[in-house]
C-alpha positions as CSV (number, residue, x, y, z in Angstrom):
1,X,1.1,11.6,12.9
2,X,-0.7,8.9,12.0
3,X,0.5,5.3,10.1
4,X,-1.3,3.3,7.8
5,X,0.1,-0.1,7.6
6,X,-1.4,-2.9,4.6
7,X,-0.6,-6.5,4.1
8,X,-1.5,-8.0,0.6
9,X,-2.1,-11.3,-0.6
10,X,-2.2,-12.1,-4.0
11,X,-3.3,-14.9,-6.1
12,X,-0.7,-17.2,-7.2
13,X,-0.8,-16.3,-11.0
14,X,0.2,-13.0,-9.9
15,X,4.0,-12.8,-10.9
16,X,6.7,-11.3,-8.9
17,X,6.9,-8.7,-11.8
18,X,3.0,-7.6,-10.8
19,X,3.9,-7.4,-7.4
20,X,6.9,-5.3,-8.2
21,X,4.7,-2.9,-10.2
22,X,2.6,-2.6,-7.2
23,X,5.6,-1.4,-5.2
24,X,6.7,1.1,-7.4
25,X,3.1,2.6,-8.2
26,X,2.3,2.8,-4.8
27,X,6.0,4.8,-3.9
28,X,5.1,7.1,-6.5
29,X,2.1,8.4,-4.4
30,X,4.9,10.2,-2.5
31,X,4.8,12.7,-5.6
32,X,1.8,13.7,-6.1
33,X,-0.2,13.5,-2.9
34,X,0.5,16.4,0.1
35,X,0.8,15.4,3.7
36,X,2.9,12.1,3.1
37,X,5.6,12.5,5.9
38,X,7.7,9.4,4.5
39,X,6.5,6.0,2.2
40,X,7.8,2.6,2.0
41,X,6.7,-0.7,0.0
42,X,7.9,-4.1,-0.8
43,X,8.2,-8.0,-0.2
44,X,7.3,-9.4,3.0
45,X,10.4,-11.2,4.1
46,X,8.9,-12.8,7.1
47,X,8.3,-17.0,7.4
48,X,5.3,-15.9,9.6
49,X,2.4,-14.8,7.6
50,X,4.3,-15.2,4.0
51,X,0.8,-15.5,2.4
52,X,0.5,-11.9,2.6
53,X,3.6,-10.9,0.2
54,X,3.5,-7.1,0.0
55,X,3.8,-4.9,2.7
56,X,2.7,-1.0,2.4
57,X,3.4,1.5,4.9
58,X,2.7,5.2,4.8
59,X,2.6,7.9,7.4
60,X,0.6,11.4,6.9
61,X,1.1,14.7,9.2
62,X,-2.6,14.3,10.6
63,X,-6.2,12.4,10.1
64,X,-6.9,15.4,7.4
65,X,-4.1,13.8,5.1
66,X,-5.2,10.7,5.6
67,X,-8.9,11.0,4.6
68,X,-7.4,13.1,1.5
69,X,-5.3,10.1,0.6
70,X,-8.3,7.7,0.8
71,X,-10.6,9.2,-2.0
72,X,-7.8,10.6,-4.2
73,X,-7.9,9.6,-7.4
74,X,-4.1,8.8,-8.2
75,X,-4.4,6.4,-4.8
76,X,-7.6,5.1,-6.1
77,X,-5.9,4.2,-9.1
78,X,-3.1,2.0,-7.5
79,X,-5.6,0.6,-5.4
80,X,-7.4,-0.7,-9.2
81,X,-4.4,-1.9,-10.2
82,X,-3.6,-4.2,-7.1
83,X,-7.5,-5.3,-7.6
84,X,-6.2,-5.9,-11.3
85,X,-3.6,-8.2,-10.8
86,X,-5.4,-10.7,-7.7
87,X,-5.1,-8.9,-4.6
88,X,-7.2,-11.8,-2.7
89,X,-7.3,-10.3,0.8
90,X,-5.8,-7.4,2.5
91,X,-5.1,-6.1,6.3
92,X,-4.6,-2.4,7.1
93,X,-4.5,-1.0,10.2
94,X,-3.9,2.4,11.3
95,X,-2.2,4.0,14.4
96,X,-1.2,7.3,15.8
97,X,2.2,7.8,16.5
């Protein structure tokens, strides 16, 4: 199993309802894209590293799901929409569990 983990920071005229939209977009994935084991999105509630204020997490069944998930078009589409509304850095890291 592998687990993709992204930290997002936004711009500060991003509003909370933006970064809530984000949330729900990317838990949708969960629907429509095959070898998502479990998904989970939302506010960073830590004092360390606040800057980055939405936190995605997904894990797949293998590396085959993963590379799927990258170029699919419904993904690439969240990942427009977080571009969209002033994503200004991001962090992802991936590990096998």
């Amino acid at each position: 199993m592998i687990q993709r983990t992204v930290l997002l920071k936004f711009a500060d005229t991003t509003s909370k309802e933006q970064l809530q939209e984000v949330i729900t977009r990317f838990k949708a994935l969960k629907k429509v894209l095959k070898g998502i084991v479990e998904i989970h999105a939302g506010f960073n509630l830590a004092e360390k590293s606040k800057e980055y204020q939405v936190i995605l997490m997904v894990r797949f069944e293998n590396v085959a799901a993963l590379d799927a998930y990258i170029v699919n078009e419904e993904h690439q589409a969240v990942a427009s929409f977080i571009r969209e509304v002033g994503r200004l850095d991001s962090i992802g890291v991936d590990i096998e569990l």
